[in-house]
C-alpha positions, 0 to 999 in steps of 0.5 A: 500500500503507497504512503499517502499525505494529500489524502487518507485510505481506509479500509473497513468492513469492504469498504475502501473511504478516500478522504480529500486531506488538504483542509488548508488548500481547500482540498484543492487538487495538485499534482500530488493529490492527483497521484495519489488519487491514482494510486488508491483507484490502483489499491481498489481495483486490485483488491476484489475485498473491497465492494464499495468506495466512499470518497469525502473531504475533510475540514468545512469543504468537499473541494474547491477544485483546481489547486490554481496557487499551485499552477501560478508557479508552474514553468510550464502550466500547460505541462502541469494540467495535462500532468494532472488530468493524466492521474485525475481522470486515470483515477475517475475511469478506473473507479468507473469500470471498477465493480465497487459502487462509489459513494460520494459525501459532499460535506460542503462547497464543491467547486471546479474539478470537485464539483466534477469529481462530486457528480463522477460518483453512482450515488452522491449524498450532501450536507445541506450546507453544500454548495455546487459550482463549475467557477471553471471559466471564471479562471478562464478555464474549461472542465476537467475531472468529467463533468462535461460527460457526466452532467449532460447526462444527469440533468441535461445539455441546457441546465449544463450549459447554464452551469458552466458558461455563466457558474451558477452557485446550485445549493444542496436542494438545487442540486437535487432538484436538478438531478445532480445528486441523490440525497441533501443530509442534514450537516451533522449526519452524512458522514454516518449516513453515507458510512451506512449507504457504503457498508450497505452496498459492500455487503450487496452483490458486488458483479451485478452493481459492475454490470448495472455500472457498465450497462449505464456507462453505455446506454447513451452511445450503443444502438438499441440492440447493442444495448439488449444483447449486452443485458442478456449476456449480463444477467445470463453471466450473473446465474453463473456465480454465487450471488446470483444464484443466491439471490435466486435461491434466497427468493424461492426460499422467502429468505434473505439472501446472504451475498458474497460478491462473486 
């Protein structure tokens, strides 16, 4: 396991908790925070053990985005950026393709790429202090982090653009209102609600959640029946492994069914 000092990796009960630690930037993401993004997307992806993620922030924010202080020094920016969006998004897409559901804790303001790493997650809940904003282009920048994936779909190509180009501030009512998130949380309360959410999940049938990630993952870009070959393949491919078997079983049984991930 790598020696982490922008963020902190735990391991519990199956569930894998990133927590954004640099309170005093913001928790906004620099190269080494980016790193170390991708090196704990590596220890998940290669530890079948763990069955769902749950990513937060500590201190008052979420992430404030971008570490731009850090940019300001850069010999050469454009170098810099593209070096952090090489581990940032190499980290979102092994998280994506991971079977592990992921749990995002939005514990306060989400800006930038934090709004964008907010929105990556499959289930987002946020305190209801939480604010969300792109403030991309209020830098003169562009979104990274794959907000202009994830956001056209979640709420739509109109309310995106409104986001991006003008940087509407959403709150966390507006945010769900919208579609962005799943749940607003009382302030004092996410952190244990998201926990269980977590732990929930990590007890479930871990390869069936991979799948419904994957069916999801493609639904706006296969044809119709592109789409329906790759459920049938997919839930045919479940009866072959424990937990669908055992869900099946449990069902006929009338009892609980007690999954495995595999």
């Amino acid at each position: 396991m790598a020696d982490f000092e922008a963020l902190l990796f735990e391991k519990n009960d199956g569930v894998a908790k990133i927590t954004l630690n640099r309170p005093d930037a913001a928790n906004g993401i620099n190269l080494q925070l980016a790193k170390e993004m991708m090196q704990a997307a590596n220890a998940i992806d290669d530890d079948p053990s763990i069955r769902a993620v749950l990513i937060t922030g500590s201190g008052k924010l979420f992430c404030a985005g971008g570490d731009l202080k850090s940019m300001a020094g850069a010999d050469s920016r454009s170098a810099l950026l593209k070096e952090i969006t090489f581990y940032l998004h190499g980290a979102l897409s092994r998280l994506a393709r991971n079977n592990a559901p992921v749990v995002v804790a939005v514990n306060g303001t989400a800006a930038g790429a934090g709004f964008s790493l907010a929105v990556a997650g499959d289930l987002v809940l946020a305190a209801e202090s939480a604010k969300f904003t792109m403030a991309y282009t209020a830098a003169g920048l562009t979104p990274d982090g794959s907000s202009s994936y994830y956001l056209p779909r979640l709420i739509g190509m109109r309310k995106t653009q409104e986001l991006m180009i003008t940087n509407r501030v959403l709150s966390a009512q507006e945010a769900l209102d919208w579609g962005a998130i799943n749940r607003v949380v009382p302030n004092d309360e996410l952190q244990a609600e998201a926990e269980a959410l977590a732990k929930q999940l990590a007890n479930g049938p871990t390869q069936a959640f991979g799948a419904v990630k994957k069916l999801l993952m493609t639904t706006f870009s296969n044809g119709f029946e592109t789409q329906l070959d790759m459920e049938a393949n997919f839930i045919a491919s479940m009866t072959t492994i424990h937990d669908g078997n055992e869900g099946i079983n449990a069902f006929s049984e009338k009892r609980a069914p007690e999954f495995k991930g595999n």
